[in-house]
C-alpha positions as CSV (number, residue, x, y, z in Angstrom):
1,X,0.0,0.0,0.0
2,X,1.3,3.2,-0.8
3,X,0.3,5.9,2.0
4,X,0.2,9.1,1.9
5,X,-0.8,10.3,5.3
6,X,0.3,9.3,8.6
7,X,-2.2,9.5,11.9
8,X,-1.2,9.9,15.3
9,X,-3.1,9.1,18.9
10,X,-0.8,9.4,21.3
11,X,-1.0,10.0,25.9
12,X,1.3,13.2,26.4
13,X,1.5,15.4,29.4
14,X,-0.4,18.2,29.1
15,X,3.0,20.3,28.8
16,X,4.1,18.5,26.0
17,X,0.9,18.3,24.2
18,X,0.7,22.2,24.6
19,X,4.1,22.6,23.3
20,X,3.8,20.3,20.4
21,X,0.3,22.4,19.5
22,X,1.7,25.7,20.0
23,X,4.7,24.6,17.6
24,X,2.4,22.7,15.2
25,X,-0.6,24.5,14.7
26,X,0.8,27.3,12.9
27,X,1.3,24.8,10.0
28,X,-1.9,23.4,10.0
29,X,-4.0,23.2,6.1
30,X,-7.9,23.1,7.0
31,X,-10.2,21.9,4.0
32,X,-13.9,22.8,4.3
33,X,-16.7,20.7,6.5
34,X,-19.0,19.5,3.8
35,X,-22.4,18.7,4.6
36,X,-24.1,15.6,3.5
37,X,-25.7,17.3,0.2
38,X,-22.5,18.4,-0.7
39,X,-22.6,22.0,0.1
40,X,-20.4,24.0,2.2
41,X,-20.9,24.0,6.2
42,X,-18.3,25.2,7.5
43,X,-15.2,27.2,5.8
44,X,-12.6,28.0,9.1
45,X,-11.0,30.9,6.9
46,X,-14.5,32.8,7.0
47,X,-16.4,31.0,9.6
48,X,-13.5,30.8,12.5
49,X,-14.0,28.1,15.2
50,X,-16.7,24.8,14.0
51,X,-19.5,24.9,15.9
52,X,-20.1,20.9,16.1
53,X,-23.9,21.2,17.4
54,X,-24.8,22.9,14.2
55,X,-22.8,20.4,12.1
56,X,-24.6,17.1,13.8
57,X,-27.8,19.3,13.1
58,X,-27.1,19.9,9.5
59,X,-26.0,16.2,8.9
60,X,-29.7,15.3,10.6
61,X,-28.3,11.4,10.3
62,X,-27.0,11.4,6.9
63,X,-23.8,10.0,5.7
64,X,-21.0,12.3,4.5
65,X,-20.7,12.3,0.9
66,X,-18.1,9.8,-0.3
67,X,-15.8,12.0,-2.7
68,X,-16.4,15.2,-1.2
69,X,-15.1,15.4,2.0
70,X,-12.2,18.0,2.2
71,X,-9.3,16.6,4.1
72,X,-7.5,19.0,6.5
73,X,-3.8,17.8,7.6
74,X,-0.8,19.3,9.6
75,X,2.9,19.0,8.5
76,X,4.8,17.9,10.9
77,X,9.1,18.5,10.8
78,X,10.2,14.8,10.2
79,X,12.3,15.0,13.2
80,X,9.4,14.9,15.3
81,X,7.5,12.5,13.6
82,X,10.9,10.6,14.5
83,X,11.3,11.6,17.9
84,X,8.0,13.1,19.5
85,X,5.7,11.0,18.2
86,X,4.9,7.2,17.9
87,X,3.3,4.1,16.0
88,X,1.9,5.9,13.0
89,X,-1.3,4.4,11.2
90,X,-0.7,5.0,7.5
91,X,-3.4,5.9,5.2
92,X,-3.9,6.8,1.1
93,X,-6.5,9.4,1.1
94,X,-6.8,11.7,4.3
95,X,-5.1,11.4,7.4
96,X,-7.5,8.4,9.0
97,X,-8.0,10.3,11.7
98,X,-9.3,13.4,9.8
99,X,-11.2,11.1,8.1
100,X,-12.4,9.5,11.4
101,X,-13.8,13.0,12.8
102,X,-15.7,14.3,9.6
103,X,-17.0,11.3,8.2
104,X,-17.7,10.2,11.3
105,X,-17.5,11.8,14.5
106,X,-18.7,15.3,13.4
107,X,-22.2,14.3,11.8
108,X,-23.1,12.9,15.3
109,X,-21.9,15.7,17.2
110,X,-18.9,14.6,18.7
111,X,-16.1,16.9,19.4
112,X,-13.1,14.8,18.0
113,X,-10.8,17.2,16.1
114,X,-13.9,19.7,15.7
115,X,-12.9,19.7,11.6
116,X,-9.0,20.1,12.2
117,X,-6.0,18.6,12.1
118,X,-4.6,18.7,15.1
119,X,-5.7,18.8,18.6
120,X,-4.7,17.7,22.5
121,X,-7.5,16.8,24.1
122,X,-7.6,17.8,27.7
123,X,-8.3,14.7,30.6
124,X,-11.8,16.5,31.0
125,X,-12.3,16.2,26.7
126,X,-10.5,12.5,26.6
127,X,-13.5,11.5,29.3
128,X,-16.1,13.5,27.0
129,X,-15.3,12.0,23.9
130,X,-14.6,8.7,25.3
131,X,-18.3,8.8,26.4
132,X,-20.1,10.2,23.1
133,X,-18.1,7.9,21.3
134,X,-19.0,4.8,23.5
135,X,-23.2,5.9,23.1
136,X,-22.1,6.0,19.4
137,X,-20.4,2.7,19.6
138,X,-23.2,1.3,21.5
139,X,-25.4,2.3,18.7
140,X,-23.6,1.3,15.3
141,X,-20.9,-1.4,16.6
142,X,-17.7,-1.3,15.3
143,X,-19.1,-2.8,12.0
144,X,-20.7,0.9,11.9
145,X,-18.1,3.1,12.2
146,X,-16.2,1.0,9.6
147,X,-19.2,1.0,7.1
148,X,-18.6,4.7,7.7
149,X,-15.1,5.3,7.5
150,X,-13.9,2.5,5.0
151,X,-15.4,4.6,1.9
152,X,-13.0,7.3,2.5
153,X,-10.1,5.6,3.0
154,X,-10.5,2.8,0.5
155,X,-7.7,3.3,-2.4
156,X,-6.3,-0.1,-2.9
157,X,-9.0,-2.5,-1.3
158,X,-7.6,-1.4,2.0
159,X,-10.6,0.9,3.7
160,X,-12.5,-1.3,5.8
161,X,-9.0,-2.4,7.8
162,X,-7.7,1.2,7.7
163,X,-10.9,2.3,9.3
164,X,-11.1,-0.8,11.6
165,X,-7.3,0.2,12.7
166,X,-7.8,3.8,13.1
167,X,-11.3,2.9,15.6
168,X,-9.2,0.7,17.6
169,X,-6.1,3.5,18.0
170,X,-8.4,5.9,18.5
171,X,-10.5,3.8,21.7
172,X,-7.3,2.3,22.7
173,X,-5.7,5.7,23.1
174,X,-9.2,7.1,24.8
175,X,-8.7,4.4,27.0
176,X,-4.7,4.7,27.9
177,X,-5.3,8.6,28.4
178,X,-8.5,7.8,31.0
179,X,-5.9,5.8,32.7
180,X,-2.9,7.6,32.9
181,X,-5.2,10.8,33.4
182,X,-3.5,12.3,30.7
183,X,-3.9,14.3,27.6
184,X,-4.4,13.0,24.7
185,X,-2.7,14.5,21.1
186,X,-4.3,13.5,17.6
187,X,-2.5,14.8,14.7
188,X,-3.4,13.9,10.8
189,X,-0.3,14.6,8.8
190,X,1.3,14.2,5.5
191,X,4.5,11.5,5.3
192,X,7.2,13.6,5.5
């Protein structure tokens, strides 16, 4: 598989996870939120910060559109993808984790990345999510989230594991921060 994005979940101290964001987030690259019929919902450049309410409204229990949903990525120096940063999950399309929130997370109103790139979830934010995401688990099953995600991934026959992966990162980090009651950084970036 060639892959074009890597995707990072990853327990940091909230120190570092602030340092890393401060240093990062000047370089992020935010696509538009796209809606289910394809319009526009969301453009940060005019609209500023995502409301996610409005987002889950708009979405009403549709699908994202396979096709048109804008990536957003951050790039990250290699040398700390090499150093600060571990266990990549590779992807071909988006960064899975982009993928993840606005396919995904966003249309049920969960604040995941909130349409970015990059963001360190606080221990307060890591026990939100961790809960919306477990109601939403609860209702679709894993099978759900990868009927989801897999569309938006898929470039070689490879979606439904990429998505599958990127669920079990994603929970598994949820569920390393609760314990360490620690932040929790998720970063979509290109390979450097």
């Amino acid at each position: 598989m060639s892959a074009d994005f890597f995707s990072f979940v990853v327990p940091i101290s909230p120190a570092e996870g602030e340092r890393l964001y401060q240093k990062w987030q000047p370089r992020e690259v935010l696509g538009d939120v796209v809606g289910p019929d394809e319009q526009t919902l969301h453009r940060f450049e005019r609209d500023g910060e995502l409301d996610v309410a409005a987002i889950a409204t708009a979405y009403d229990g549709e699908p994202a559109p396979v096709g048109f949903l804008e990536s957003a990525y951050v790039d990250i120096p290699l040398e700390d993808v090499t150093q600060a940063l571990r266990d990549p999950l590779m992807s071909p399309n988006y960064p899975s984790i982009v993928a993840l929130d606005r396919a995904f997370a966003l249309p049920r109103g969960v604040s995941l990345l909130d349409g970015r790139a990059l963001r360190v979830l606080s221990l307060e934010e890591v026990a939100a999510v961790h809960k919306q995401l477990g109601h939403a688990l609860a209702d679709e099953g894993e099978e759900g989230v990868v009927e989801v995600l897999a569309p938006h991934l898929d470039r070689y026959g490879n979606g439904p594991d990429d998505a599958r992966a990127m669920w079990r990162v994603l929970w598994a980090g949820l569920l390393e921060a609760r314990a360490e009651e620690t932040s929790l950084l998720l970063a979509g970036c290109p390979v450097p």
